[in-house]
N, C-alpha and C positions, 0 to 999 in steps of 0.2 A: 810631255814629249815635244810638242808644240815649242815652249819657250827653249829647251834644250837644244832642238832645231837652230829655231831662229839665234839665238847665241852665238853657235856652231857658224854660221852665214857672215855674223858681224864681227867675227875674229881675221875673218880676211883681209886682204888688202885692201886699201881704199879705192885703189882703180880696179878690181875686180866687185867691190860692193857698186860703184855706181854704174859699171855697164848691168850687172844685176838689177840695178833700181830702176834703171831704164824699163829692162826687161817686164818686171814686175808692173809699171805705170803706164807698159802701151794692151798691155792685160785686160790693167784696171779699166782702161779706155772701150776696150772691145768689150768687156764681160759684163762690170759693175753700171752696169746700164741707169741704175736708181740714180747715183752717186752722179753720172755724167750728164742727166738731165737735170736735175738739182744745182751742176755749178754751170752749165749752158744758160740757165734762165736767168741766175747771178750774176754774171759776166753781159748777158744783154740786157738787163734791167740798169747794170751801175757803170756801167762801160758803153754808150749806146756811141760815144764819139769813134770808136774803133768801129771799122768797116767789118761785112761780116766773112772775108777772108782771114783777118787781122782776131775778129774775135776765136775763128777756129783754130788757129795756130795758138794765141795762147789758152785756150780748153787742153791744145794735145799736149803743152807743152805744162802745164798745169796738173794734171794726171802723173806727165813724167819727173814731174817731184815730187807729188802723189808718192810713187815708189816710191823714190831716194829716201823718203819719209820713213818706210819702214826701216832703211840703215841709221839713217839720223836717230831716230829716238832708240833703236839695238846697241848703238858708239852710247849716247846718255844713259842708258841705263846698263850695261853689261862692261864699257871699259873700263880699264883702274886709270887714274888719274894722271899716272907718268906716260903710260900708251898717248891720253889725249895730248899733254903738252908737247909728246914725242912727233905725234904726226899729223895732230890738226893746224891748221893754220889759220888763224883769226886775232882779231883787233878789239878790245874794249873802249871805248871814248865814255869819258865820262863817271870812271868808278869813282874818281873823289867825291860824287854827290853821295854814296853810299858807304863812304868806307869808315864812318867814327859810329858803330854802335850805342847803345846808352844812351843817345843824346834824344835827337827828335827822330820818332821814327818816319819811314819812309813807304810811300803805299804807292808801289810801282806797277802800274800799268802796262799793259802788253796785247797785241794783236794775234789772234789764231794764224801764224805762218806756219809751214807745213813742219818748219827744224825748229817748232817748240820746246819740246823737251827737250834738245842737244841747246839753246840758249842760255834754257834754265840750267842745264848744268854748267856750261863755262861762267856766268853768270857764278854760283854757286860755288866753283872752286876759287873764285877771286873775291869771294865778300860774304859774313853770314847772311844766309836770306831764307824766310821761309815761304810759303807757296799757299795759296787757297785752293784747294781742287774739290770737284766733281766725282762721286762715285760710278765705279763702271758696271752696265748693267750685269755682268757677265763675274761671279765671286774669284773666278781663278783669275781675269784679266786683271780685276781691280784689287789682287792678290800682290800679280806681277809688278801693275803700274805701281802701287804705292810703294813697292821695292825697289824698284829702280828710281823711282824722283827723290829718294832720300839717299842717293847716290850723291845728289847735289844739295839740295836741301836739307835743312836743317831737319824740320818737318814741316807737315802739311793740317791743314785744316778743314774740314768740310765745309763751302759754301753756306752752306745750311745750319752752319754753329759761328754766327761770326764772334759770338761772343771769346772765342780761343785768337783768333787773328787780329782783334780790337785791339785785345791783352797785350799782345804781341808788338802791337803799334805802341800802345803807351808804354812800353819796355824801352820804345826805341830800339826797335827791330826795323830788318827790312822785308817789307810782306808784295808778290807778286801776289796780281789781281788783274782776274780778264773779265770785261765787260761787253765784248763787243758781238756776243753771240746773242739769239732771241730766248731768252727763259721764260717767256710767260708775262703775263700780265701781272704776277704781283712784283710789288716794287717797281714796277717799270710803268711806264707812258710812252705815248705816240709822239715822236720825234723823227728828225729825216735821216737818214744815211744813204747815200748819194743821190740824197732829191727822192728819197723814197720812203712815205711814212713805215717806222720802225719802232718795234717794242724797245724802248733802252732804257736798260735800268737805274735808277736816280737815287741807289744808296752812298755813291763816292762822298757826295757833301756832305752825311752824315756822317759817314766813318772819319772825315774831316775836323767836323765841328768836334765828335767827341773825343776825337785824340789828340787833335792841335800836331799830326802830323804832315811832314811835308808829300806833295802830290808829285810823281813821275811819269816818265814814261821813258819805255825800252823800244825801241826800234831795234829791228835785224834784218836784215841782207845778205846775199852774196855779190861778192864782187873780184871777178878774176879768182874764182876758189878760194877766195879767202872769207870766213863768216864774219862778217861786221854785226858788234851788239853798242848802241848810238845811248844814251841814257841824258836823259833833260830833265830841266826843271818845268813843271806847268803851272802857272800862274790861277791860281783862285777865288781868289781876294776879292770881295764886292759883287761874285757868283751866286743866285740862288741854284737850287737844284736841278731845276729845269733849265736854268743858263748853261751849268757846269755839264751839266749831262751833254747836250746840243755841243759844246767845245769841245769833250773828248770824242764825240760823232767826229767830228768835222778831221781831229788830229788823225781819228784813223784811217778817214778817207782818203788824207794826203799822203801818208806813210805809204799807207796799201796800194795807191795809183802810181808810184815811185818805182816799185815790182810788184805787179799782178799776179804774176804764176807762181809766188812763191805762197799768197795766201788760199785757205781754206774754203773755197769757194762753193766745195760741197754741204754745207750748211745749209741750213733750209732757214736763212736767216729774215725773213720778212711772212712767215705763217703764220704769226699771231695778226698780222695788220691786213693782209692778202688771202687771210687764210689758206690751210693746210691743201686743200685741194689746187691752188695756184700752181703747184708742184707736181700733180699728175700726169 
């Protein structure tokens, strides 16, 4: 009933989804109290240079993409493919590095922004790509999700099996991979993200070394309503693991400080280091 709903909501126009999104993000503001104190203490831990007028306006303005998010990932998973090229408006830089399958594959990199899944799908309707994902705690959500991101993707891989997304590299595929969230202390070490010891995970040089595939990354924005998806080359070469890991730190940090309110700041991304209580 729930996804039938939401479906129903993202078949609308797009200037009546984002005065809706608004709606929904000044909600989440007042209601989701957990959520707003979770990206409050992340914004003043990794932003301490913004004053604390400057930090609350982008909190509210953070939330109000928050919402939009629920449309953004409704358009990725729920529209057909001619809707999107019909009435989205966005820019790809850089699909030559991804577009000769076969060859070397390609293990692209990407940041928790809130229009994730709408990335991954224009992303996906211009180049084959497949995805590493996360199961969702919830059987019917992580039903829904894995239906809708193979809207864009190829398919998906659990985290938890890389031996299917390795495969996929030595095919010379192109495999999304996000690293920039805290999973725990396995695989991972205490590195900094924005000057803040952080769990970060150190298997990228591995997946590396055993695929001899090339390392990227996906940058995204808005800019004047138009979604910009940026894709580069990142340099590895004479990286051990613990170097390699600290660099993609660092590349997130600058993406992310570029536009603020568009990243995921509700994450409880330094609880393994600050531990969990840091957040109450």
């Amino acid at each position: 009933m729930i996804s039938i709903f939401w479906q129903a909501l993202c078949s609308l126009p797009l200037t009546w989804q984002k005065v809706l999104g608004s709606f929904c993000g000044t909600l989440l503001l007042l209601f989701a109290k957990k959520r707003w104190k979770i990206a409050k203490i992340n914004i003043q831990i990794c932003l301490p240079q913004l004053s604390i007028t400057e930090q609350r306006k982008l909190l509210r303005q953070n939330f109000i993409n928050l919402g939009q998010s629920l449309f953004h990932t409704g358009v990725a998973w729920f529209w057909p493919n001619e809707r999107i090229q019909r009435d989205l408006v966005y820019k790809i830089k850089g699909l030559e590095l991804i577009e000769n399958p076969n060859t070397q594959g390609n293990l692209i990199l990407f940041k928790h922004s809130q229009h994730l899944e709408l990335d991954a799908r224009l992303l996906g309707m211009n180049a084959e790509v497949f995805g590493v994902a996360r199961s969702h705690n919830s059987a019917a959500m992580d039903a829904l999700q894995s239906k809708g991101r193979l809207s864009g993707v190829k398919a998906t891989a659990d985290k938890n099996n890389p031996r299917q997304f390795i495969k996929w590299l030595k095919e010379g595929k192109n495999v999304l991979y996000a690293v920039d969230q805290d999973y725990g202390w396995s695989n991972s070490i205490e590195l900094t993200f924005f000057n803040t010891p952080a769990a970060t995970i150190t298997t990228t040089r591995k997946i590396l070394d055993i695929t001899g595939c090339n390392l990227l990354f996906i940058n995204s924005f808005y800019k004047d309503e138009e979604l910009h998806l940026e894709l580069e080359m990142l340099a590895s070469e004479g990286l051990n693991e613990h170097e390699l890991a600290q660099k993609i730190n660092d590349v997130m940090e600058q993406k992310i400080t570029l536009e603020p309110a568009e990243y995921l700041w509700s994450h409880r991304r330094f609880k393994s280091t600050l531990g969990k209580k840091f957040y109450n």
